[in-house]
C-alpha positions as CSV (number, residue, x, y, z in Angstrom):
1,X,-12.2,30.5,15.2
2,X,-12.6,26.7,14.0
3,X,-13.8,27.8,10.6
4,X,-10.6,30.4,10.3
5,X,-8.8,26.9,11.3
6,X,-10.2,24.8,9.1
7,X,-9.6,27.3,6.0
8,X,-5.7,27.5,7.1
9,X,-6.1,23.3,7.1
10,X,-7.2,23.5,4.0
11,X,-4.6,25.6,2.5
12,X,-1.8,24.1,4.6
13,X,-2.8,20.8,2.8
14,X,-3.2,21.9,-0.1
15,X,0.3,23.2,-0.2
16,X,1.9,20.4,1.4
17,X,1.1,17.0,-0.8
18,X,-0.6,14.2,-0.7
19,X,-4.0,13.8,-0.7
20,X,-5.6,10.5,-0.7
21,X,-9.2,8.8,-2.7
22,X,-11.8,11.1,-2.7
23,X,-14.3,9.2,-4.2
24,X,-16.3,4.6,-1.5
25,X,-14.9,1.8,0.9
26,X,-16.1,-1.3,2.3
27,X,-14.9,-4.3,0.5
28,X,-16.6,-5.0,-2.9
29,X,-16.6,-6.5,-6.3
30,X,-17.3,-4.8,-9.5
31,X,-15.2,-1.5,-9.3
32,X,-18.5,0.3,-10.9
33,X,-17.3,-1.9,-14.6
34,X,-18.3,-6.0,-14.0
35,X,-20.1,-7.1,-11.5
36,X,-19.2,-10.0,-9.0
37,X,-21.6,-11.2,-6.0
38,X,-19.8,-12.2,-2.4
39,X,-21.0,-12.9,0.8
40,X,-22.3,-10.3,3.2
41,X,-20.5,-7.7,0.9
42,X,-22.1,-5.2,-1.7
43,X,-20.9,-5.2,-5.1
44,X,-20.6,-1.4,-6.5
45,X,-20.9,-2.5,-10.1
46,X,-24.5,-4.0,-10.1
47,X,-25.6,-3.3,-6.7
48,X,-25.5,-7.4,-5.8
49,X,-25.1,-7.9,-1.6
50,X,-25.3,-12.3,-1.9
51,X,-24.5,-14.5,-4.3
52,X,-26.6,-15.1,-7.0
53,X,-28.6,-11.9,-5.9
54,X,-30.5,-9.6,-8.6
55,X,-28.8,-6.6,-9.7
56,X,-30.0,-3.9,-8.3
57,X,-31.0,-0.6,-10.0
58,X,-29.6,1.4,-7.1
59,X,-26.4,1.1,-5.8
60,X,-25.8,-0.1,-2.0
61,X,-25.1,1.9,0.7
62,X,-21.5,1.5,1.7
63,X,-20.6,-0.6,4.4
64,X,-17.9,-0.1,7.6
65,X,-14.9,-1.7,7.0
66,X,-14.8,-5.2,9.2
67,X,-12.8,-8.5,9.2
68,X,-15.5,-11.3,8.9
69,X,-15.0,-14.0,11.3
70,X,-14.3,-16.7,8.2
71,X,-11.5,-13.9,7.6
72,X,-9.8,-14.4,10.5
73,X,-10.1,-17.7,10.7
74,X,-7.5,-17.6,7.0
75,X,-5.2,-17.0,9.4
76,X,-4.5,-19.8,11.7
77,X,-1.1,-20.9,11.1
78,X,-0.3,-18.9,8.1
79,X,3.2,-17.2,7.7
80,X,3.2,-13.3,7.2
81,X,5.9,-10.4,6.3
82,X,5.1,-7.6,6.7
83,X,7.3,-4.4,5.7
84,X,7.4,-1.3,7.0
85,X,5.9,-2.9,10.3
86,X,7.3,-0.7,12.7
87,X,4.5,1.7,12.9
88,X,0.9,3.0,11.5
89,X,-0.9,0.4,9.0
90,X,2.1,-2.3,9.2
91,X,1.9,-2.0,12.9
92,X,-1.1,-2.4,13.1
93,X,-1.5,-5.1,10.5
94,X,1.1,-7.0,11.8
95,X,-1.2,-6.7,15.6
96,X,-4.3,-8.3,13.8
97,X,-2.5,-10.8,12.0
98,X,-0.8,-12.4,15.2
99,X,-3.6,-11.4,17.3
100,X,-5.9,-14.1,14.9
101,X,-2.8,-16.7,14.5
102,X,-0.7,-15.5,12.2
103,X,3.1,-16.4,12.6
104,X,4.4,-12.4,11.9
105,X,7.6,-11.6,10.7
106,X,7.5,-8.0,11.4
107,X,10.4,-6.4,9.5
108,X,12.1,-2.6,10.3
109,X,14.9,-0.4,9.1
110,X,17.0,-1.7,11.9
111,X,16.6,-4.7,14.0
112,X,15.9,-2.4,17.1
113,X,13.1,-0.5,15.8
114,X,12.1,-3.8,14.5
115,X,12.1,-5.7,18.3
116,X,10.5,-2.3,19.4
117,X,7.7,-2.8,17.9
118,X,7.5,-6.5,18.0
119,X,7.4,-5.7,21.8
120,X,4.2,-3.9,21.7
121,X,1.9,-6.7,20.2
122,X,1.7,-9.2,22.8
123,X,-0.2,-11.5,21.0
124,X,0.7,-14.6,19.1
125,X,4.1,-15.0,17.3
126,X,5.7,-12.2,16.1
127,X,9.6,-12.2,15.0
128,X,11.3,-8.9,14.8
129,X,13.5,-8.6,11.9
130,X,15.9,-5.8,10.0
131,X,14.9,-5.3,6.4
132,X,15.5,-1.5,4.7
133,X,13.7,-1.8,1.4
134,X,16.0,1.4,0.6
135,X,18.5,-0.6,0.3
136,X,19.1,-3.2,-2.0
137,X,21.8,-4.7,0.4
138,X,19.4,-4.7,2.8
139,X,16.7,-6.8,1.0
140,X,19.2,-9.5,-0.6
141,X,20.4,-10.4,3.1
142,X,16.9,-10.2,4.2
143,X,16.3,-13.1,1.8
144,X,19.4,-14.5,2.3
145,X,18.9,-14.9,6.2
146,X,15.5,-16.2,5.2
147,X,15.9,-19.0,2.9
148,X,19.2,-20.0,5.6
149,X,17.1,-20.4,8.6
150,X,14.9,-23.3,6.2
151,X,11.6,-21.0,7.6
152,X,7.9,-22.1,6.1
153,X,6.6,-21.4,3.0
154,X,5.2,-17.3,3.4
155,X,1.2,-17.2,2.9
156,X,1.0,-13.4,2.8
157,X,3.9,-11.1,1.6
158,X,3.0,-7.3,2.1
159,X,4.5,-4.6,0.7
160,X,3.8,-1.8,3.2
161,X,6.8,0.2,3.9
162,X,7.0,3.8,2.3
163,X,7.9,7.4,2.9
164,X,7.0,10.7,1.7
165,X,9.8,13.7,1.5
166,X,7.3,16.8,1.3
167,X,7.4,19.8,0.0
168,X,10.7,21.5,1.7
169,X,12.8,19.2,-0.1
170,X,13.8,20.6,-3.3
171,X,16.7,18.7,-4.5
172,X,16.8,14.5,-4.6
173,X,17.8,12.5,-1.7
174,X,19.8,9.2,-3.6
175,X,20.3,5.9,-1.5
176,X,23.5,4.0,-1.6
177,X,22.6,2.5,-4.8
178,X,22.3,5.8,-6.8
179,X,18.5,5.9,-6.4
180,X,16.0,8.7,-5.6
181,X,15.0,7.8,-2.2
182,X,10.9,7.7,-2.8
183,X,11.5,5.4,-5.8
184,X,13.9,3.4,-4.2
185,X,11.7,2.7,-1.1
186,X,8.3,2.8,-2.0
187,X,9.0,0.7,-5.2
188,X,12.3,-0.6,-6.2
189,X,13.2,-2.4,-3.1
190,X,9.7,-4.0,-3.0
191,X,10.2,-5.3,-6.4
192,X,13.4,-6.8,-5.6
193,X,12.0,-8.5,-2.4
194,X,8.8,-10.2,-4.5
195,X,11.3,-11.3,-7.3
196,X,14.0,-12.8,-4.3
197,X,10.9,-14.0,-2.7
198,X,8.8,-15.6,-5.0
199,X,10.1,-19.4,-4.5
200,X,9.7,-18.8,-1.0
201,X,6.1,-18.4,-1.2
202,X,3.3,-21.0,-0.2
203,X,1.0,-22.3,-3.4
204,X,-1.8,-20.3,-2.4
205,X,0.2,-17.1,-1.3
206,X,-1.2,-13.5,-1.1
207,X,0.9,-10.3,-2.4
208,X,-0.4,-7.5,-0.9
209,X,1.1,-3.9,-2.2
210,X,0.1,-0.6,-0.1
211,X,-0.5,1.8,-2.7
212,X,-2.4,5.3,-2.9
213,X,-4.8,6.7,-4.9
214,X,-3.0,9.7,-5.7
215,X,-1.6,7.9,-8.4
216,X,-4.9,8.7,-9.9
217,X,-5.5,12.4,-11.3
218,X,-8.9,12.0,-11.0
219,X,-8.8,12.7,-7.3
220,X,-8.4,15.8,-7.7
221,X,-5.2,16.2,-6.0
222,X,-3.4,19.3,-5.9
223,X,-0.2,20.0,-7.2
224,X,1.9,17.9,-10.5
225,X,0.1,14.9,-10.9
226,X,1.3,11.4,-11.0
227,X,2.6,10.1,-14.2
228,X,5.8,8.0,-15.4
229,X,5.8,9.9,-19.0
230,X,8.6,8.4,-21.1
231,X,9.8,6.6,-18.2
232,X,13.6,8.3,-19.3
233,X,14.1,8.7,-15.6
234,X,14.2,5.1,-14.4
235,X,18.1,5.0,-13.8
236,X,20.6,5.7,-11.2
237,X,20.8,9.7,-11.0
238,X,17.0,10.0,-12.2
239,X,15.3,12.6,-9.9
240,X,12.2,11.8,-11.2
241,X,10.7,9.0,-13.3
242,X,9.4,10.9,-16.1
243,X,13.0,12.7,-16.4
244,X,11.8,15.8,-15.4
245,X,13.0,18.3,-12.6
246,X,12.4,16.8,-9.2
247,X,9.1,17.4,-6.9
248,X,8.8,15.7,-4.1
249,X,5.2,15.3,-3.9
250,X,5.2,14.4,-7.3
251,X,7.8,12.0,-6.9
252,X,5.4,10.2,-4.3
253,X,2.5,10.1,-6.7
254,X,4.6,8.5,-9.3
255,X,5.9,5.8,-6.9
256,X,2.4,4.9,-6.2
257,X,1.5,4.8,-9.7
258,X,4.7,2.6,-9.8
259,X,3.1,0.1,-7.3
260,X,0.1,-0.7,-8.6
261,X,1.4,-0.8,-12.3
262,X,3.8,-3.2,-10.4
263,X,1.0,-5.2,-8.8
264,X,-0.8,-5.8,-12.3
265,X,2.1,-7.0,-14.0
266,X,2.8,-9.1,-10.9
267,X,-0.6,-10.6,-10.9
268,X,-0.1,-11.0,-14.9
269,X,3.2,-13.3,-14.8
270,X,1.4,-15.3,-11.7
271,X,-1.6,-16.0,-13.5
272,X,-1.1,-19.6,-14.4
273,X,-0.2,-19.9,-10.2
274,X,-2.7,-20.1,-7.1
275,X,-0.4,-17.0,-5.9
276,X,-2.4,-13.8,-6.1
277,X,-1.3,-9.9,-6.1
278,X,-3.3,-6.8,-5.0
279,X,-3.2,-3.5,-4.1
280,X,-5.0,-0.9,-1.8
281,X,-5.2,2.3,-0.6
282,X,-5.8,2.6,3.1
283,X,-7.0,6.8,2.8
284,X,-4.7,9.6,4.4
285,X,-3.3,8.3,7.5
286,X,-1.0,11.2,9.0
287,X,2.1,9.7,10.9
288,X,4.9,11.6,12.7
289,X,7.0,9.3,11.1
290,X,5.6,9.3,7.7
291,X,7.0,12.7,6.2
292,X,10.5,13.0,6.0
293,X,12.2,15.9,6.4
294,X,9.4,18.0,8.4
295,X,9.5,18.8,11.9
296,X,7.4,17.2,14.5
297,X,5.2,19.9,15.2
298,X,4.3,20.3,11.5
299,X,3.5,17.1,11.5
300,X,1.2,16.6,14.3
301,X,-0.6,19.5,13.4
302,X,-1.0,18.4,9.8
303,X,-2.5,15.0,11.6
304,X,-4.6,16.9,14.0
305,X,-6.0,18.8,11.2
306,X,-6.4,16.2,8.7
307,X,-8.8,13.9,11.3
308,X,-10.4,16.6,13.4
309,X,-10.6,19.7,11.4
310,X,-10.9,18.4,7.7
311,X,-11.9,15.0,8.9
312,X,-10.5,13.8,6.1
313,X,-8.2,11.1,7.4
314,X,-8.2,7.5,8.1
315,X,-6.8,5.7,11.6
316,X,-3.9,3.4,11.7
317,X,-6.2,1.1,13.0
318,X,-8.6,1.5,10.0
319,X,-5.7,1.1,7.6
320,X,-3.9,-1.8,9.4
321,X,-7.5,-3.6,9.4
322,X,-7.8,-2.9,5.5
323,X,-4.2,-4.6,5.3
324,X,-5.3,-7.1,7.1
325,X,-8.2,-7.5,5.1
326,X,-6.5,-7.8,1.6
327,X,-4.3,-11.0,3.3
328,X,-7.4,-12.9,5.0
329,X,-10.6,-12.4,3.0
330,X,-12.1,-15.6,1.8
331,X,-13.6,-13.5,-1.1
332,X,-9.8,-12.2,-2.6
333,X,-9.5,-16.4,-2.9
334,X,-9.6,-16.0,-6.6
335,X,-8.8,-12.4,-6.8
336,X,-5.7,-10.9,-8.4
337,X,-4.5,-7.0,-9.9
338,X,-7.3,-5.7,-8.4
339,X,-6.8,-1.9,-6.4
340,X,-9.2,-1.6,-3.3
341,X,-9.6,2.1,-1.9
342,X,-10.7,3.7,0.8
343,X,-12.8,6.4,0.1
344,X,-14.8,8.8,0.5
345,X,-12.1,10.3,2.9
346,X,-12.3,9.6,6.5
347,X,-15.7,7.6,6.6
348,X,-14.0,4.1,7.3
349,X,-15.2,2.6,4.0
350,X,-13.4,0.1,1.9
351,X,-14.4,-0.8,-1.9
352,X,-12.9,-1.9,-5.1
353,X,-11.9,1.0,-7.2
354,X,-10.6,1.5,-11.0
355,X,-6.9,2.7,-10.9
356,X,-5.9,5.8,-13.1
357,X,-6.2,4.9,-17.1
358,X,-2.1,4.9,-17.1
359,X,-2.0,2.3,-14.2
360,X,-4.3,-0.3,-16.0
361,X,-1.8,0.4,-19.2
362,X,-0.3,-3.2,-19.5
363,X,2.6,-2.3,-22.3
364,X,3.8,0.6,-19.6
365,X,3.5,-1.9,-16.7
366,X,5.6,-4.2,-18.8
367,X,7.8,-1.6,-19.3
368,X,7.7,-0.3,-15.5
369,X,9.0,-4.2,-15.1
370,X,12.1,-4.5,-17.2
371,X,13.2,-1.1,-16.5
372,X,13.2,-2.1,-12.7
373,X,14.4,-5.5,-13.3
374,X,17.6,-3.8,-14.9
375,X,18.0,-1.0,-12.2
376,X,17.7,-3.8,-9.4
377,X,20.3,-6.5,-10.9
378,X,17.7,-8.9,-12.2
């Protein structure tokens, strides 16, 4: 009986979408390409775990992801935002963070689910607020309520919300502003925050995009694979970004690709700052509330199966601690468009990873840039 379950988990997700990294994670320098020493942590490109160590003809053993107590103490009396904060990773980000001295501004698509969730941390400072990056209304009063209240610089911005249709939607969903509804949330109204947000930020801020690595081809996800082609579909009415016919698992892939092109053009135009940007994937974390457009019992028996069947899925807890680990970790000091993944799948590992050849193309990214820039009202 469990093997006759496991093969129908296999197939269901196979069939639905997204798959996340199959291929190490537990913070480290070196992505398998150069190699970069840091404390206590292994280095995948020449084996190094201390500065100044040998390389090592082997590679290290992964290691469990953990927040190192220099981490948490980064945060004492630092200023976070956190999107998408309502639930899973930004949840559970947004818990860490206050729980080690954070001030958390924990931002929702309304102000209620926003104070919801505010309510279940009761640690630290954490301020509910409405932000719904769907919306580009939504994120210019965001700002605007921001810079009126004269709050503290921000020390860590993170880009967390997102949403996935799957598979039963066949035709777009457009927002109020005439965008396709993964694009718009998982990408344009991120962009337009950063940009609003930018002289808001602290000196020595952190950007911090949640991204995926089925942006990547390489993993081996089923289904259309991620890619921006021509980039003809970058306008209001576009149901996809290449300008082809609309997928929505596709469309997810490609909004991912979308955020950590984003993230390396950020980090390009920041470069002559102390402000740094980064992006990560936390691994398939299954939420009820992730997947629109599915019922609830598909989607708690996709999250059953994907962490106790297939055993292929991350924790909330895993993922809010890797989030948590991109804004805090002394090592990231001097670190910017890098792409940390977890993988392999469900073993609570955390490493630096190479993003897909067409997310380190810089002319595309540049592209990716003014094309958004002009959809957004920049």
């Amino acid at each position: 009986m469990h093997a006759e379950m496991a093969d129908v988990a296999r197939r269901l997700l196979a069939d639905l979408l997204v798959f996340e990294d199959f291929g190490v994670f537990a913070l480290a320098r070196g992505g398998g390409v150069s190699c970069h020493s840091c404390p206590g942590l292994g280095c995948r490109g020449c084996g190094a775990t201390n500065p100044g160590a040998e390389a090592l003809a082997e590679l290290p053993q992964p290691q469990q992801l953990q927040l190192f107590p220099e981490a948490l103490k980064n945060a004492q009396g630092k200023v976070a935002v956190i999107t998408g904060a309502t639930a899973g990773v930004g949840l559970e980000a947004a818990r860490i963070l206050a729980g080690a001295g954070c001030d958390v501004y924990l931002t929702g698509r309304t102000l209620a689910k926003a104070e919801a969730a505010a309510a279940e941390i009761r640690v630290g400072k954490v301020v509910p607020m409405e932000l719904n990056v769907a919306s580009l209304d939504s994120v210019r009063r965001f700002v605007s309520t921001w810079k009126s209240n004269a709050r503290r610089p921000v020390d860590i911005l993170a880009c967390n919300a997102g949403l996935a249709l799957g598979q039963s939607l066949k035709e777009p969903e457009f927002t109020e502003d005439g965008f396709e509804l993964t694009l718009a949330t998982n990408h344009l109204g991120h962009f337009l925050l950063v940009n609003e947000m930018l002289q808001q930020l602290s000196p020595s801020a952190r950007i911090v995009v949640t991204a995926s690595s089925v942006h990547n081809p390489a993993t081996g996800d089923p289904g259309a694979q991620a890619t921006l082609g021509d980039l003809s579909g970058l306008q209001r009415g576009g149901a996809m970004a290449d300008g082809g016919t609309f997928d929505a698992a596709k469309a997810y892939k490609d909004s991912k690709l979308c955020n950590v092109l984003f993230t390396l053009e950020l980090a390009r135009r920041l470069k002559s700052t102390g402000i740094t940007a980064n992006c990560f994937s936390p691994g398939l974390i299954p939420s009820p509330t992730f997947f629109r457009y599915q019922s609830q019992g598909f989607s708690s028996v996709f999250a059953f199966a994907a962490q106790n069947i297939l055993k292929i899925a991350e924790t909330p807890e895993f993922g809010g601690m890797a989030l948590a680990l991109m804004a805090l970790d002394p090592s990231l000091d001097q670190r910017s468009g890098c792409f940390y993944s977890a993988i392999p799948p469900g073993k609570h590992l955390f490493v630096e990873d190479q993003p897909s050849p067409e997310a380190q193309n810089q002319r595309e990214a540049a592209e990716l840039w003014q094309r958004s820039a002009a959809m957004v009202g920049l």
